[in-house]
DRENTI-842680 format. One record per residue: x, y, z of N, C-alpha, C in turn; residue number from 1; residue in one letter. Coordinates in steps of 0.02 Angstrom, whole numbers. Layout:
N
[[X Y Z] [X Y Z] [X Y Z] NUM "A"]
...
END
This chain:
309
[[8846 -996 5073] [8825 -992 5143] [8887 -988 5188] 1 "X"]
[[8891 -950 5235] [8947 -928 5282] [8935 -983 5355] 2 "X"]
[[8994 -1003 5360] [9011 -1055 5397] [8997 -1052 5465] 3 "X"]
[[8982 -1004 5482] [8945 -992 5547] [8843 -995 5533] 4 "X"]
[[8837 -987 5478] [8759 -992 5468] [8735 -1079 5460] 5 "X"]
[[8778 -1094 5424] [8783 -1178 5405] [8781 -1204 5465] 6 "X"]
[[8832 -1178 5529] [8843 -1218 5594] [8785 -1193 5633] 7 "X"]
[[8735 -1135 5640] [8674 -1120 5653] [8628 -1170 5632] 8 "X"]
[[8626 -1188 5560] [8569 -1239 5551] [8593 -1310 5572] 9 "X"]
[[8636 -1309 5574] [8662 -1393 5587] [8649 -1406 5651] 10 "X"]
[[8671 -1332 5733] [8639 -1354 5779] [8582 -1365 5774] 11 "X"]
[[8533 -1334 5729] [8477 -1314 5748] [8433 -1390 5733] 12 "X"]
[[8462 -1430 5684] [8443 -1480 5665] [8466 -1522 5690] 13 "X"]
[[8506 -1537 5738] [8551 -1591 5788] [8497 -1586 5858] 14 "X"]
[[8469 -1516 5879] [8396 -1507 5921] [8328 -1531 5907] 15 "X"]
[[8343 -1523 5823] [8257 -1551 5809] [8264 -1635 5795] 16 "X"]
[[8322 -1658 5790] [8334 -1709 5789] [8315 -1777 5873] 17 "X"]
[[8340 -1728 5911] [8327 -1737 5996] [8256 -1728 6002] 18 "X"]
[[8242 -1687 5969] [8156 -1670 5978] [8111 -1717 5993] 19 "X"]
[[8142 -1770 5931] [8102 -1847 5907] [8120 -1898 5952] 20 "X"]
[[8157 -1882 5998] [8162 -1938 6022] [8110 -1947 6082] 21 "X"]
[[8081 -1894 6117] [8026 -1908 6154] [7978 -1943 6102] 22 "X"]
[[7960 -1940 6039] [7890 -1964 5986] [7898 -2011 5974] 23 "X"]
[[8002 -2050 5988] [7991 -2113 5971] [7983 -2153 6016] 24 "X"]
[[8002 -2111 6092] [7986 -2156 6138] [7915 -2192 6166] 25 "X"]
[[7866 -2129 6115] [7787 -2157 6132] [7789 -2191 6090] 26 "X"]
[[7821 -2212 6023] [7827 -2243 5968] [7823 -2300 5972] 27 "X"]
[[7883 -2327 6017] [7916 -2399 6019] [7850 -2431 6088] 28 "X"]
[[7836 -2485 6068] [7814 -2521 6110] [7843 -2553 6173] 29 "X"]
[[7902 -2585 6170] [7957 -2592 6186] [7949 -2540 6300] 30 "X"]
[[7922 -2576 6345] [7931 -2542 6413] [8005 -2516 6409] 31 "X"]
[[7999 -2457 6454] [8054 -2398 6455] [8119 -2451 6470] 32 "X"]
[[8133 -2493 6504] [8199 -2521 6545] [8241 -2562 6467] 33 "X"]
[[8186 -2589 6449] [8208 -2641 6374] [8229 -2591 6316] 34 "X"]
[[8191 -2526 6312] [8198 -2459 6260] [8250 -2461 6275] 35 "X"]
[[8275 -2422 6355] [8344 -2392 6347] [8405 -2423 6376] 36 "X"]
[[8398 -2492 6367] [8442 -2534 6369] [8464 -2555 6311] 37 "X"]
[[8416 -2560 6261] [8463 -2564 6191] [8492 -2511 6153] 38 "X"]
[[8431 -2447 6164] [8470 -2371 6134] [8539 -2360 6153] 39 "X"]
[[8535 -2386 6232] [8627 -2376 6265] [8682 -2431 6217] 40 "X"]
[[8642 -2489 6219] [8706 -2530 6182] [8690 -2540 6114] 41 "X"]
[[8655 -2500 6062] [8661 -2509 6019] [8711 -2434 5984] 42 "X"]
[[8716 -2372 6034] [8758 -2327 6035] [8831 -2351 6044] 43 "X"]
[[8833 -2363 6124] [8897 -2409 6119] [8925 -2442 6072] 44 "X"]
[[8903 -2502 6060] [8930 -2544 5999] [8956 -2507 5945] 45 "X"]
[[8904 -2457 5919] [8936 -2404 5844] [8973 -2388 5879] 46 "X"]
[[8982 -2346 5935] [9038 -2308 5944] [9107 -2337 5965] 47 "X"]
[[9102 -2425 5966] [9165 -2452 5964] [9213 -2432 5894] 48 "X"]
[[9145 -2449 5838] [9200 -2467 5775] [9246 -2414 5747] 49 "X"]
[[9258 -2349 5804] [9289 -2288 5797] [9355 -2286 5807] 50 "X"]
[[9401 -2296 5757] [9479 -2305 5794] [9482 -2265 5859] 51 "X"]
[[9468 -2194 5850] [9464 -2146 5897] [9443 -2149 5963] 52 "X"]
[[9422 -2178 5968] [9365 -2192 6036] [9413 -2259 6076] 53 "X"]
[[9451 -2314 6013] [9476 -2367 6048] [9569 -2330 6071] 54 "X"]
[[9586 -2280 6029] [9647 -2235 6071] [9630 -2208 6112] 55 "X"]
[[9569 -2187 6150] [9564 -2148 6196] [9543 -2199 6249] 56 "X"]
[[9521 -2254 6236] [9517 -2314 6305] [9583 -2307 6321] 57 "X"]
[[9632 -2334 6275] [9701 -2372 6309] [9742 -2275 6340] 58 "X"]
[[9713 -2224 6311] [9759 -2204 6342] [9743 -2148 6420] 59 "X"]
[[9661 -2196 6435] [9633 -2184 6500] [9651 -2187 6550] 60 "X"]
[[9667 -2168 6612] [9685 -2193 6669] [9617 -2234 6694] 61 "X"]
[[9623 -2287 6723] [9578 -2313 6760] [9507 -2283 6787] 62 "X"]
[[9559 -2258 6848] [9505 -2206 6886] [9461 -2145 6855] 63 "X"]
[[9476 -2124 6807] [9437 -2086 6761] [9405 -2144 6712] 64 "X"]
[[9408 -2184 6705] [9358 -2237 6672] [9315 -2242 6714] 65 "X"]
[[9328 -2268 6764] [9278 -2260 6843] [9235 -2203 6841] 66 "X"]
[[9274 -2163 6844] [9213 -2086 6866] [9141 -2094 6817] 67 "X"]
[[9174 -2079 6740] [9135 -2098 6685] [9077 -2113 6686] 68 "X"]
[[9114 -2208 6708] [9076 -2250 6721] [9013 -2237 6774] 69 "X"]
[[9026 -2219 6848] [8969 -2207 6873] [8931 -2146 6842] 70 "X"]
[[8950 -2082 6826] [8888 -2062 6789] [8870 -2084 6723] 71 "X"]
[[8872 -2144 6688] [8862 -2167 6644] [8771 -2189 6695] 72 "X"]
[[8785 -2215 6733] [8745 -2242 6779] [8680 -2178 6798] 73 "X"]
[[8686 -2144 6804] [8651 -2072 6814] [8629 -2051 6737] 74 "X"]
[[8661 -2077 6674] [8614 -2053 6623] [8559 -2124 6614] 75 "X"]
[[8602 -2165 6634] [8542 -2221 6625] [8481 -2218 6660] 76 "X"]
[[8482 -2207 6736] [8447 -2181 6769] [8397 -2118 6728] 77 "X"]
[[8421 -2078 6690] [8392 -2023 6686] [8355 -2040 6639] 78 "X"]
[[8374 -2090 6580] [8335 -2114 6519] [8280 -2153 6546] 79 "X"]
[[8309 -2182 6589] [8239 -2234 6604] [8179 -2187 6625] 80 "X"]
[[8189 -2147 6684] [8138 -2121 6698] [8101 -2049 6656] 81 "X"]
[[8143 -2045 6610] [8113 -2006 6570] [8070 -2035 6516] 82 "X"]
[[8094 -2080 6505] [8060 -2127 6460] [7987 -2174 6484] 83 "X"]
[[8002 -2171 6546] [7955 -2181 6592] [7891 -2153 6600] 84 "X"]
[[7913 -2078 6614] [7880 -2021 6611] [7830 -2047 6565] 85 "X"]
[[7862 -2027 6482] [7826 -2034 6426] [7780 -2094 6420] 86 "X"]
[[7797 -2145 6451] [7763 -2208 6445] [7686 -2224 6496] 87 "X"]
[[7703 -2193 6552] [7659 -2158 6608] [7608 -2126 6583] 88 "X"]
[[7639 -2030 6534] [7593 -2015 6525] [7589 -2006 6450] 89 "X"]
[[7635 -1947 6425] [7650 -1939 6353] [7718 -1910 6340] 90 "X"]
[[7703 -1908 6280] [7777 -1882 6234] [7785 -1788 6267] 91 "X"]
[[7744 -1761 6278] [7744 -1672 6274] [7747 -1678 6374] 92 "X"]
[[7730 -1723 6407] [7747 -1714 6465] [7803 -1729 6488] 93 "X"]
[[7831 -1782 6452] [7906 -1813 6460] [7943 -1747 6430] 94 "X"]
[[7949 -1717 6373] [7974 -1651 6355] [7974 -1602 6399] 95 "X"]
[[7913 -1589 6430] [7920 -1524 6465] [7968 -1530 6525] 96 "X"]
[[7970 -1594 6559] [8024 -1617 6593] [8108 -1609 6573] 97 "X"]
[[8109 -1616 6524] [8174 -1588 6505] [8187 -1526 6501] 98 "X"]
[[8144 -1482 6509] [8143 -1398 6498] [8123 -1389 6579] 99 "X"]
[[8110 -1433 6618] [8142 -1414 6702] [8207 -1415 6702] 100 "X"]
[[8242 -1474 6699] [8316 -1493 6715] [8348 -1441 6734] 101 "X"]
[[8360 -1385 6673] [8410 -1322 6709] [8380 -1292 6792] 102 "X"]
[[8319 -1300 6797] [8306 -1280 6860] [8330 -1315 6909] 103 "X"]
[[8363 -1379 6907] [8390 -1403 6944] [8444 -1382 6959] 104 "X"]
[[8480 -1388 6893] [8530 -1379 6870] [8585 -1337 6914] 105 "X"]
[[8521 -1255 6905] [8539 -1199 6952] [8557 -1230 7026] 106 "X"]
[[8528 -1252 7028] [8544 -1292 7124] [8577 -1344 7144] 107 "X"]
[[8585 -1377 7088] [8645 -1424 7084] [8718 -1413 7057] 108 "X"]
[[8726 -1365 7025] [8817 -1348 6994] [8839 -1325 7051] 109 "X"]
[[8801 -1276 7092] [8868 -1235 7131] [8879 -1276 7195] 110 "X"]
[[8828 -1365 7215] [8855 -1398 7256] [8919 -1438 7223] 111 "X"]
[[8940 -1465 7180] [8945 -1506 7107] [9031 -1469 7112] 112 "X"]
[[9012 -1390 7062] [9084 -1354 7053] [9128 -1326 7120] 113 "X"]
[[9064 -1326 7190] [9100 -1297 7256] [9123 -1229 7250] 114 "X"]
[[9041 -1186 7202] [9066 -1108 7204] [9012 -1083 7255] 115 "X"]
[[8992 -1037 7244] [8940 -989 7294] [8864 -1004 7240] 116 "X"]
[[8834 -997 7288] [8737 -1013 7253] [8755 -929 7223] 117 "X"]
[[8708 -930 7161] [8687 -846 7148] [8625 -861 7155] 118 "X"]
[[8592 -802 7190] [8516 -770 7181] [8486 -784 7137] 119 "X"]
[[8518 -746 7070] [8477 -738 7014] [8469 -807 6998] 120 "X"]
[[8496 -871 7025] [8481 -928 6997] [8386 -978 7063] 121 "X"]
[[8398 -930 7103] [8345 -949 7151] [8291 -917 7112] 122 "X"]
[[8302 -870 7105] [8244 -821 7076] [8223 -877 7006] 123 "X"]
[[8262 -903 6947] [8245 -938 6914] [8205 -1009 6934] 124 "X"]
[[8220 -1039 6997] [8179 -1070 7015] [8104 -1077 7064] 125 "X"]
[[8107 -994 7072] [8034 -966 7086] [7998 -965 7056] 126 "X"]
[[8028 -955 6983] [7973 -921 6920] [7949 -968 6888] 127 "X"]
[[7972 -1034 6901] [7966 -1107 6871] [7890 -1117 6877] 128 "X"]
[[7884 -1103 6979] [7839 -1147 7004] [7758 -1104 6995] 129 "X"]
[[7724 -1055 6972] [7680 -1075 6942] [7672 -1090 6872] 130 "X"]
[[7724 -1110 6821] [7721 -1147 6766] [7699 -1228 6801] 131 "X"]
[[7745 -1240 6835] [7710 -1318 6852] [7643 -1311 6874] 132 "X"]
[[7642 -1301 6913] [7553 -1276 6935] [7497 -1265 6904] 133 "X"]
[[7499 -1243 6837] [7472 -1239 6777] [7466 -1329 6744] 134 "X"]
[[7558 -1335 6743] [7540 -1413 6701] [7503 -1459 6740] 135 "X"]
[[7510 -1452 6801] [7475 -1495 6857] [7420 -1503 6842] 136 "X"]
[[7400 -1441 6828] [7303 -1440 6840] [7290 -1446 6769] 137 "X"]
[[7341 -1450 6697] [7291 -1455 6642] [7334 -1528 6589] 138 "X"]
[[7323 -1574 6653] [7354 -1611 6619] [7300 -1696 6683] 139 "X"]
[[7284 -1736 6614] [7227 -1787 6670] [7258 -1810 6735] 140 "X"]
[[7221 -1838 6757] [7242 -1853 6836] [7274 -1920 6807] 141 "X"]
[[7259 -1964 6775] [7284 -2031 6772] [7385 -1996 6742] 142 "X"]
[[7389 -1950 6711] [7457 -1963 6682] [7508 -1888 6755] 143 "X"]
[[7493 -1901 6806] [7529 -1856 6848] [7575 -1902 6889] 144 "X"]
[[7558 -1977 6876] [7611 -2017 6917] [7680 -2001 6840] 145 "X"]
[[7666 -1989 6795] [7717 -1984 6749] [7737 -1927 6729] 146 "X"]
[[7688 -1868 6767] [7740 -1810 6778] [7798 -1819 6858] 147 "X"]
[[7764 -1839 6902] [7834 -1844 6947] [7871 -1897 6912] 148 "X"]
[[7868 -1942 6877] [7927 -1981 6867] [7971 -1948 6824] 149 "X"]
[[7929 -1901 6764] [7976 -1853 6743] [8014 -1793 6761] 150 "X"]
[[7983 -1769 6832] [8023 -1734 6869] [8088 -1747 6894] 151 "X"]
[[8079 -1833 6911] [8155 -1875 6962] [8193 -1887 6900] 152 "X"]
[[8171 -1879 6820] [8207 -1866 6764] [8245 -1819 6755] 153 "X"]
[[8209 -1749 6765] [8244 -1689 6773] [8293 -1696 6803] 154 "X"]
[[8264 -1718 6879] [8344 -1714 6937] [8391 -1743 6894] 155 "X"]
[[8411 -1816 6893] [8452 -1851 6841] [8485 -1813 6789] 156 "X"]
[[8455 -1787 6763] [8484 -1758 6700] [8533 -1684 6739] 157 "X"]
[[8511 -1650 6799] [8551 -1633 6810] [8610 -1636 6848] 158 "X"]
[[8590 -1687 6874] [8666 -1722 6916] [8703 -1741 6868] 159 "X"]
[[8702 -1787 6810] [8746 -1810 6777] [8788 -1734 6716] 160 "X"]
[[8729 -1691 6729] [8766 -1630 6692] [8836 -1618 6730] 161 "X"]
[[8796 -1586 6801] [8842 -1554 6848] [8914 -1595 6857] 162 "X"]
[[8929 -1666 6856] [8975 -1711 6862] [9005 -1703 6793] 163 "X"]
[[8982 -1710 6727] [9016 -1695 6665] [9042 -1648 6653] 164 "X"]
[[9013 -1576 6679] [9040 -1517 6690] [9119 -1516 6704] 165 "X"]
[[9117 -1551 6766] [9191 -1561 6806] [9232 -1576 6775] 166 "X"]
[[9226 -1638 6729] [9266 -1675 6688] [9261 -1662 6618] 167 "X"]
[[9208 -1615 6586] [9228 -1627 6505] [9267 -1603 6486] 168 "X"]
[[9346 -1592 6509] [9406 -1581 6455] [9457 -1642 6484] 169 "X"]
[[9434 -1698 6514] [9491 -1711 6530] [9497 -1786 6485] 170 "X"]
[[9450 -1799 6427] [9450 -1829 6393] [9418 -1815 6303] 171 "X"]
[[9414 -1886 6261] [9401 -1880 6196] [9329 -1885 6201] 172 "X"]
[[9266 -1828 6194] [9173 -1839 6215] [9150 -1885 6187] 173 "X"]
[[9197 -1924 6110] [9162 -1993 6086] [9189 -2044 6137] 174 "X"]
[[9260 -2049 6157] [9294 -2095 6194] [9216 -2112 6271] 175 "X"]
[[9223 -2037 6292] [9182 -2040 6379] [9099 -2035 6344] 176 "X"]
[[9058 -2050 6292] [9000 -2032 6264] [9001 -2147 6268] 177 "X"]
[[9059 -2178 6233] [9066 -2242 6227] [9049 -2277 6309] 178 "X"]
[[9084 -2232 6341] [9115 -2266 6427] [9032 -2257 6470] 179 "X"]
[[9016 -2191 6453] [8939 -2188 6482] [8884 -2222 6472] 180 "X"]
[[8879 -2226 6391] [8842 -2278 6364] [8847 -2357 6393] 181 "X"]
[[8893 -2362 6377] [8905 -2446 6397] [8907 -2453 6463] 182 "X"]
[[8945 -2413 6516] [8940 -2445 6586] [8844 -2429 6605] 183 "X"]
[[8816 -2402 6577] [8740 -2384 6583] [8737 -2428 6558] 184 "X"]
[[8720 -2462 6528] [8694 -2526 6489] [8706 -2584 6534] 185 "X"]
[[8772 -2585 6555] [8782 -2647 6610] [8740 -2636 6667] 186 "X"]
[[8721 -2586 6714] [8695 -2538 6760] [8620 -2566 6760] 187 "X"]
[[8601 -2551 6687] [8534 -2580 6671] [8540 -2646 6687] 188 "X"]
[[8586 -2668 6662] [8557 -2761 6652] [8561 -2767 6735] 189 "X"]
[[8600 -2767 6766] [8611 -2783 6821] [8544 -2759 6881] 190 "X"]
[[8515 -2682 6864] [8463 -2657 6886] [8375 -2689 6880] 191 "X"]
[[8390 -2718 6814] [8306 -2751 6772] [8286 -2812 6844] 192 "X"]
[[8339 -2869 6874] [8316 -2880 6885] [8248 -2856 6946] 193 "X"]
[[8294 -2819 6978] [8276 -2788 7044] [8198 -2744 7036] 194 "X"]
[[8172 -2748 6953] [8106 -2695 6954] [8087 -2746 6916] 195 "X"]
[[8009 -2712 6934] [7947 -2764 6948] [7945 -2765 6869] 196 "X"]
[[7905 -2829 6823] [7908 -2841 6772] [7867 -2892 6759] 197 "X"]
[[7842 -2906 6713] [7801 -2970 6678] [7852 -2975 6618] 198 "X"]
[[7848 -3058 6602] [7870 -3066 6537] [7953 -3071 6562] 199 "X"]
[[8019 -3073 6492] [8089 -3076 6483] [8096 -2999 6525] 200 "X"]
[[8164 -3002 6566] [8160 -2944 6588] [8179 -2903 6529] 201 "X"]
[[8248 -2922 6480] [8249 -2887 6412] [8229 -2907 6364] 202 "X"]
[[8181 -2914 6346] [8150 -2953 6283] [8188 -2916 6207] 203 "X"]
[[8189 -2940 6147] [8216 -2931 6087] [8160 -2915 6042] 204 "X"]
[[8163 -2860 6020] [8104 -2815 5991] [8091 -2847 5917] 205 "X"]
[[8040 -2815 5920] [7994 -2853 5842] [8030 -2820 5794] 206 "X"]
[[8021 -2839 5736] [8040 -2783 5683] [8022 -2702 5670] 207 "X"]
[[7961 -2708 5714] [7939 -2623 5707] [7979 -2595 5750] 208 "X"]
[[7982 -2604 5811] [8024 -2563 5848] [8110 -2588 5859] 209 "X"]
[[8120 -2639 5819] [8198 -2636 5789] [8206 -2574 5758] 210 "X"]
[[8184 -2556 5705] [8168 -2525 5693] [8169 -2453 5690] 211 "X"]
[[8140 -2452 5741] [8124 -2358 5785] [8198 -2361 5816] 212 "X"]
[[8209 -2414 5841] [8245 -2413 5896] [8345 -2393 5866] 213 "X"]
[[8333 -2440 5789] [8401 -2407 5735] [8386 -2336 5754] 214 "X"]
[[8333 -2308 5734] [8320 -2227 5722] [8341 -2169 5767] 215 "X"]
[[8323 -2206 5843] [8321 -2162 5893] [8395 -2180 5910] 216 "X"]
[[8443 -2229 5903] [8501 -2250 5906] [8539 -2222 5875] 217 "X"]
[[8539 -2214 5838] [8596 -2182 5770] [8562 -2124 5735] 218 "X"]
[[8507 -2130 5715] [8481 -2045 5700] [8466 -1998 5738] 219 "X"]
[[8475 -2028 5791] [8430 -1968 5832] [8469 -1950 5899] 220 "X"]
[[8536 -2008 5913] [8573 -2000 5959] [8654 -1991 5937] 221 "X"]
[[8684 -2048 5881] [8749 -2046 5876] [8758 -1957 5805] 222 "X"]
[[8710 -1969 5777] [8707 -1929 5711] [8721 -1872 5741] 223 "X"]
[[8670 -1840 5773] [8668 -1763 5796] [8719 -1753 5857] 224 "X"]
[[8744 -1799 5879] [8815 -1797 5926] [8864 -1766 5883] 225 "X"]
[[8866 -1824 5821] [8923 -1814 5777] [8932 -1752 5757] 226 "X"]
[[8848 -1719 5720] [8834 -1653 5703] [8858 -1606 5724] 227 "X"]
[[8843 -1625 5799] [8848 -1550 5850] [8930 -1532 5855] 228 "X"]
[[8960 -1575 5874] [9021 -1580 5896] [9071 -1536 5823] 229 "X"]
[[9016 -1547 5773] [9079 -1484 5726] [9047 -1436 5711] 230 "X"]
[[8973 -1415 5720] [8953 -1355 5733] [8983 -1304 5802] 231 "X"]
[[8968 -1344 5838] [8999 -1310 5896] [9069 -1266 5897] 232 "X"]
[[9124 -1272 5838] [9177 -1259 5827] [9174 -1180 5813] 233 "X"]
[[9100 -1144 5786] [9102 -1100 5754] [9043 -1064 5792] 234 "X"]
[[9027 -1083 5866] [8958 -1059 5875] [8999 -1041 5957] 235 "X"]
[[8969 -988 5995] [8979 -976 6049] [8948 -1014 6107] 236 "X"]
[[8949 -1030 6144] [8950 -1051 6226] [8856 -1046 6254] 237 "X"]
[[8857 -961 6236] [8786 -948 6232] [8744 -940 6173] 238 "X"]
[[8779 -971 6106] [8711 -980 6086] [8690 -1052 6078] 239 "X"]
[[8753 -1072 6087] [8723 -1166 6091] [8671 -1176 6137] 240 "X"]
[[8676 -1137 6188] [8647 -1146 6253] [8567 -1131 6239] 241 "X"]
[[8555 -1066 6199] [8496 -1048 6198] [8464 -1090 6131] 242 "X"]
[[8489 -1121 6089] [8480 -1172 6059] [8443 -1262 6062] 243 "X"]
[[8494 -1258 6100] [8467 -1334 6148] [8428 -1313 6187] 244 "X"]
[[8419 -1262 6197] [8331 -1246 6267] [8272 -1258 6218] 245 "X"]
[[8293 -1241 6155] [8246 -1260 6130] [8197 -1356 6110] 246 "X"]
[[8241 -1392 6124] [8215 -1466 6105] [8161 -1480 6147] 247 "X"]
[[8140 -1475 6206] [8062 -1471 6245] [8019 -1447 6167] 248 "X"]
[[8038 -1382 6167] [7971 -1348 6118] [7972 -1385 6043] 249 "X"]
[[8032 -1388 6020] [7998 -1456 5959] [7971 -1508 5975] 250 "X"]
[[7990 -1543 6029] [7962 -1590 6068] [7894 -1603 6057] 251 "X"]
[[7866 -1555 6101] [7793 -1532 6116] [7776 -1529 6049] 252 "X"]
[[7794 -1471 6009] [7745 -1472 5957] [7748 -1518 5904] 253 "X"]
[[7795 -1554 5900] [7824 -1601 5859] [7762 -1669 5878] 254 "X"]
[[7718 -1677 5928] [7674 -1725 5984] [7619 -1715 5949] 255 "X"]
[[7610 -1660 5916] [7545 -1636 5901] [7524 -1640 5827] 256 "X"]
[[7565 -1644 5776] [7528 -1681 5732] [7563 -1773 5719] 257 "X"]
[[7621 -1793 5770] [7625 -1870 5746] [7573 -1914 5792] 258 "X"]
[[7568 -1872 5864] [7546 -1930 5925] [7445 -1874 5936] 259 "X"]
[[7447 -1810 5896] [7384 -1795 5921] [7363 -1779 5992] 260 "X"]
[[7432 -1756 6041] [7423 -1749 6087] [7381 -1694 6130] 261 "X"]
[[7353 -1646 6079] [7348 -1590 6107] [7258 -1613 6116] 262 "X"]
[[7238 -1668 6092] [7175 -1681 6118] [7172 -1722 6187] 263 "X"]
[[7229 -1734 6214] [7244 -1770 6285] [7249 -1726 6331] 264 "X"]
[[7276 -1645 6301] [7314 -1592 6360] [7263 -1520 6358] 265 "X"]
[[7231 -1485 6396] [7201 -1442 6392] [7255 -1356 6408] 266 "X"]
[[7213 -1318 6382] [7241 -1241 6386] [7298 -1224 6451] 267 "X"]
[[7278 -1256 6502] [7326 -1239 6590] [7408 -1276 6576] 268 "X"]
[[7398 -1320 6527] [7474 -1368 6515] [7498 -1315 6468] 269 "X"]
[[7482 -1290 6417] [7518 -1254 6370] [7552 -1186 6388] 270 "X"]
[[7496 -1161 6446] [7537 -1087 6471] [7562 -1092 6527] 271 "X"]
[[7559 -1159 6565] [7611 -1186 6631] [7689 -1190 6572] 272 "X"]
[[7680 -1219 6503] [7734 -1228 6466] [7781 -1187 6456] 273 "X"]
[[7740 -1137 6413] [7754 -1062 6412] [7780 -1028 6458] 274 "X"]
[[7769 -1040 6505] [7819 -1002 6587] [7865 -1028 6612] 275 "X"]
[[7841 -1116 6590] [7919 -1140 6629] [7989 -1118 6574] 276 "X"]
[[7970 -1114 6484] [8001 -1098 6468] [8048 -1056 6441] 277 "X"]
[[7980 -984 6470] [8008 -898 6460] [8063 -908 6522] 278 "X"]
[[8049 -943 6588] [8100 -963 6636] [8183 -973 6612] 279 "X"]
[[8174 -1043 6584] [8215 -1069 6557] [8258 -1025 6521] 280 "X"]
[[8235 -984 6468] [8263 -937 6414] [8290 -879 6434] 281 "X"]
[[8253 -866 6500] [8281 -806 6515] [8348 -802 6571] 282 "X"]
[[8354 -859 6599] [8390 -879 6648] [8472 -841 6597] 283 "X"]
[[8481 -864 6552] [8546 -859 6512] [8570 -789 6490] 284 "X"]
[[8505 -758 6494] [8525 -690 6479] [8518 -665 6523] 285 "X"]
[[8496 -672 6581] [8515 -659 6643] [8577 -648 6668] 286 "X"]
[[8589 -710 6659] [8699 -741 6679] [8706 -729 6645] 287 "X"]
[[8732 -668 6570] [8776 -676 6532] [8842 -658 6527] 288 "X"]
[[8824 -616 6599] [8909 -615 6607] [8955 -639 6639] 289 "X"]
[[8907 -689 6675] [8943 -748 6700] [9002 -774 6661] 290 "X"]
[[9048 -815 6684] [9079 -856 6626] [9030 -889 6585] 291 "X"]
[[9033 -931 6525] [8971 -988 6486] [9005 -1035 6508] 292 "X"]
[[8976 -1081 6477] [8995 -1149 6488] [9020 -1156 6405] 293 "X"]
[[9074 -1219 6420] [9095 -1224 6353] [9044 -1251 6303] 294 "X"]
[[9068 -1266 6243] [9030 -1313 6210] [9009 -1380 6211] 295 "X"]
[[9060 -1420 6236] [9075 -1493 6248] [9041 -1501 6304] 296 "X"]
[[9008 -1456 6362] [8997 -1460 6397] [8914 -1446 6404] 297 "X"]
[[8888 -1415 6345] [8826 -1398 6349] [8793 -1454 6320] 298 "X"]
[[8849 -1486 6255] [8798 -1550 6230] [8789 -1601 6298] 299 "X"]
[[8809 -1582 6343] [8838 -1642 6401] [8753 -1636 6445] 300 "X"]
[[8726 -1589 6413] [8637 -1580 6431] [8580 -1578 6406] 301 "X"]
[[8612 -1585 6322] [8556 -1587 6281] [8522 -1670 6271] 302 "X"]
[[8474 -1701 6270] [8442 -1748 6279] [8474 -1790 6308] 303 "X"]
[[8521 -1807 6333] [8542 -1838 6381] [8610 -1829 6383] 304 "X"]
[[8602 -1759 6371] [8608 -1690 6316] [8667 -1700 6294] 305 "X"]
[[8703 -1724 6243] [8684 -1771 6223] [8761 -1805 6241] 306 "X"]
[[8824 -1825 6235] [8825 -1859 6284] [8866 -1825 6345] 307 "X"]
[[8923 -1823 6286] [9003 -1791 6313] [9013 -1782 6361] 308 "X"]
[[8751 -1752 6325] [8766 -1750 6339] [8775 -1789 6298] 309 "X"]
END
């Protein structure tokens, strides 16, 4: 097998890997704030025992620990309410939310990088809005408070892109993947108290969702980081890109034979899906002659994408 086909399946499996993490988030019992307060520091922690990661603290400047640090704060933000989302309504609505983000995205880089708006990126967020319109109407009324929460997910996910953008060469992506994680984790603790709650604000999970929670921690977040980061060596700019557009759609269908979701969602959600994500797909071949974005920079959007996002 030729080393560029190997690094094809390895992204491709570092995406279906992300896939699961919306299935485990309906999985875990565990309310969204307690989920992704330990997913953050149970990432962190592994990613201490990395010599690599502890040379790239000491040879940080401060103020770029800082920066980090506050969008560390913006993925936490973005986990919670995505996770939220899912907890609100389901696993395939929290997904389809992630296959908005670039629509933000478009409207948030060129405030972010301080270039000129393009058209063709307005036009991508025209073509969005009767895909939502569709999910709106074929999706129950009780789970639409957890499509807007997965919308203020979307935003999130693309602010903390647009800010990583700026910065992903000016460090090691395990070193600033460690710094995001953990100052999010503090972010959280400090945040739990301030939202409404019954019970420990972080309670310590049962063995089942210990559990899930190893899985979605290290299989499903540090693993396919690790993955990506040496596939990426051998794969271009745009096809990583059109790659990771894909984790919504395993997502979704991935919902449908673990969680049975497709008896919750009727025909108007699947082809609202379908549009937001012919959107999505086509946006790239649109821009292709734009500059791309690097590599280090695209995982910086894949599920929380994954970290570097």
């Amino acid at each position: 097998m030729s080393t560029t086909r190997k690094a094809h399946l390895q992204i491709h499996f570092c995406v279906l890997l992300w896939g699961f993490t919306a299935i485990l988030g309906k999985l875990i019992t565990l309310p969204a704030l307690p989920m992704v307060w330990w997913r953050m520091l149970i990432v962190a922690v592994a990613l201490l025992l990395f010599p690599r990661v502890w040379r790239g603290l000491r040879a940080m400047p401060v103020k770029l620990i800082g920066a980090y640090a506050g969008i560390g704060a913006l993925v936490a933000l973005h986990w919670l309410t995505f996770y939220g989302a899912i907890k609100l309504a389901n696993a395939s609505v929290g997904a389809l939310c992630i296959a908005i983000a670039p629509i933000f995205l478009a409207f948030i880089e060129p405030w972010v990088a301080r270039r000129r708006f393009d058209p063709r990126e307005l036009l991508m967020g025209i073509g969005v809005v009767p895909g939502v319109a569709l999910v709106l109407g074929g999706i129950p009324g009780g789970m639409r408070t957890g499509l807007l929460v997965g919308v203020l997910s979307a935003l999130f996910v693309a602010l903390f892109s647009a800010f990583n953008k700026r910065m992903v060469e000016h460090a090691d992506p395990l070193t600033v993947t460690c710094i995001e994680l953990g100052s999010g984790t503090a972010f959280l603790t400090l945040l739990a108290p301030l939202l409404p709650h019954t019970g420990a604000l972080l309670p310590v999970p049962d063995l089942h969702d210990t559990l899930l929670l190893l899985v979605l921690s290290l299989g499903c977040t540090l693993l396919p980081f690790a993955l990506a980061l040496g596939a990426l060596r051998h794969l271009s700019a745009f096809t990583t890109q059109m790659t990771t557009n894909l984790e919504p759609v395993y997502a979704i269908v991935l919902a449908i034979p673990f969680l049975g979701e497709q008896r919750q969602l009727d025909g108007l959600f699947y082809l609202g899906v379908v549009i937001i994500l012919s959107t999505v797909f086509l946006h790239p071949w649109i821009s292709r002659k734009k500059p791309t974005r690097v590599p280090g920079e695209i995982l910086g959007t894949a599920e929380a994408k994954n970290l570097g996002e």
